[in-house]
C-alpha angles and dihedrals in degrees: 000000000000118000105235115180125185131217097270101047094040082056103050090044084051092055096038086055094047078055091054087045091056099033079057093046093066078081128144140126082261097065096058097110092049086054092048078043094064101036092060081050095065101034081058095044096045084055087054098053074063090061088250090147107197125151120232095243088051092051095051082041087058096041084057091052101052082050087064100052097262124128108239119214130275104262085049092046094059099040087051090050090048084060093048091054105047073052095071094036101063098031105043114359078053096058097050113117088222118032102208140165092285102058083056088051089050095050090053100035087065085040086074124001091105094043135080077277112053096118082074101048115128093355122114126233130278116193135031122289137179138179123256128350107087130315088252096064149348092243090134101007114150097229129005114204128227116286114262101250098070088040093102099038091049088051090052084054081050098057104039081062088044087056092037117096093186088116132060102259103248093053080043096050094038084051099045087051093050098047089047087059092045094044084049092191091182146061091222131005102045091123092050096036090050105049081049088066092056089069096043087067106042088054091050096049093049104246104106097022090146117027127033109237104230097239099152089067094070092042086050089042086052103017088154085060093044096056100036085050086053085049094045082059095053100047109018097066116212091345092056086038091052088043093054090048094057088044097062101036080058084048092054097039087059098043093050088053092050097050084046100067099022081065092047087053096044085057090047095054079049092051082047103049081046092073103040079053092055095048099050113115089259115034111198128230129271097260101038114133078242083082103042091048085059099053090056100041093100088060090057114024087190121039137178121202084263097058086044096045092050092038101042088030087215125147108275084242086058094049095047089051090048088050098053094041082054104052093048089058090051098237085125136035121222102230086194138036097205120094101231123082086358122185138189137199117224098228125252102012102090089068089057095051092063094041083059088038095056094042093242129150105263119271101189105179104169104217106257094226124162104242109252121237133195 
């Protein structure tokens, strides 16, 4: 089928991808830890379009855990794994010359390999499924898949237009998506695997090369509209193919927005914690580990002395004292009293985190604390 766009919606990918462009420009090596934020973001929010409901302070709760050595549970487990595996997708499986079937069996592989599913992990479906109507037949469902055995060739179709740059990327991205979910290769994971692949393409083609537009939000905020635009592709012809397009350039402008000012928040609350910092009774020097904790927090809303001692690389001395310095500030929470697998929560961010997550305008209100002394 041949892509026709007409003036309007050229015009609105055009401008969704200029979001994405200067989402992308706020650059820089300090950013790192907003661009690990957001990609956390989506990874969360593309569980969530499952129906896999975790708050954000239970996810960073179970992430502690499985630091520790404890098995989180099994909601946790998937949502963690989601992360992992948009991980991959944007850091290696986007860096491959050729993009090919077994960087998709890779990103679901580790999708599910540590989850109730993992016999099915990387492996491509065998039988015949569908979406909706009863698990006996697909008498009423509400969309049968191809059959398996054009899975693979219709993948290899898949790839050669993962690895074309005959269209501009957002139409690319918003195409790729849609054909994953049409093609359906798993018996579970398609959605997540899928909305891995968006970004996957819009890596590749340059235009979100260093943080992940958190596309995924507005599909969970409006998850009706998500999957009818996915159903007007499959059975409108270029008219549902032009209206899924439309739907999903509007998808990525908001989302860029969004990340735009959720990252302009996130440096606020560090400047912030800057100055309690400063005001504290003893300010540390320029060069204490107490700094350099605060410019990766957003990286690890919550964070124990063994993160901060392997992503600071700082004696374990040094990160105790910063701690500490940095508790009595009230930049972090202590979420224990006990002195053993302590944790604490950076204050403040967690609340950001759910504004982004719910795909509200922001609402930064930095706390009004009296700076502790002593």
């Amino acid at each position: 089928m041949e892509i026709r766009l007409d003036g309007a919606l050229a015009a609105l990918v055009s401008e969704a991808e200029q979001a994405l462009v200067a989402l992308n420009n706020e650059g820089g090596p300090a950013l790192v830890p907003l661009a690990r934020l957001l990609l956390r973001t989506e990874s969360i929010a593309s569980s969530k379009v499952e129906g896999l409901q975790l708050g954000v302070r239970e996810l960073a709760r179970a992430e502690a855990k499985a630091e520790s050595g404890t098995t989180p549970g099994p909601t946790a487990l998937e949502v963690l794994a989601n992360i992992d595996a948009m991980v991959l997708a944007v850091e290696c499986a986007a860096e491959r010359t050729r993009f090919g079937e077994n960087e998709i069996l890779a990103i679901h592989r580790r999708l599910l390999e540590r989850t109730v599913h993992q016999r099915i992990a990387g492996q491509f479906r065998s039988s015949q499924n569908w979406i909706g109507g009863n698990d006996y037949t697909p008498c009423g469902a509400e969309f049968v898949p191809p059959p398996p055995n054009v899975v693979k060739p219709l993948l290899t179709d898949l790839c050669e237009a993962i690895n074309d740059d005959t269209l501009p990327p957002l139409v690319q991205a918003a195409l790729v998506h849609a054909q994953f979910e049409t093609i359906h290769p798993f018996d579970d994971g398609n959605g997540r695997t899928g909305r891995a692949l968006v970004q996957v393409v819009l890596k590749r083609r340059g235009i979100a090369h260093e943080f992940v537009p958190p596309i995924s939000v507005v599909f969970a905020g409006a998850r009706s509209q998500y999957i009818a635009g996915l159903m007007r592709f499959r059975n409108d012809g270029a008219e549902g193919v032009n209206a899924w397009i439309e739907h999903f350039a509007m998808a990525t402008l908001r989302a860029a927005r969004l990340a735009r000012v959720y990252i302009a928040d996130v440096r606020s609350l560090q400047q912030h914690w800057r100055e309690r910092l400063r005001a504290s009774a003893s300010v540390p020097r320029a060069d204490a580990a107490a700094w350099a904790i605060i410019d990766l927090l957003p990286a690890h809303p919550m964070i124990s002395a063994p993160v901060a001692t392997a992503v600071t690389q700082r004696s374990k001395s040094r990160i105790y004292e910063a701690l500490d310095q940095l508790a009595a500030a009230g930049v972090i929470l202590p979420l224990s009293s006990g002195q053993r697998n302590r944790w604490w929560e950076a204050t403040g961010l967690f609340d950001l985190i759910e504004q982004l997550e719910s795909g509200a305008p922001s609402r930064l209100s930095i706390p009004k604390q009296e700076i502790p002394h002593g």
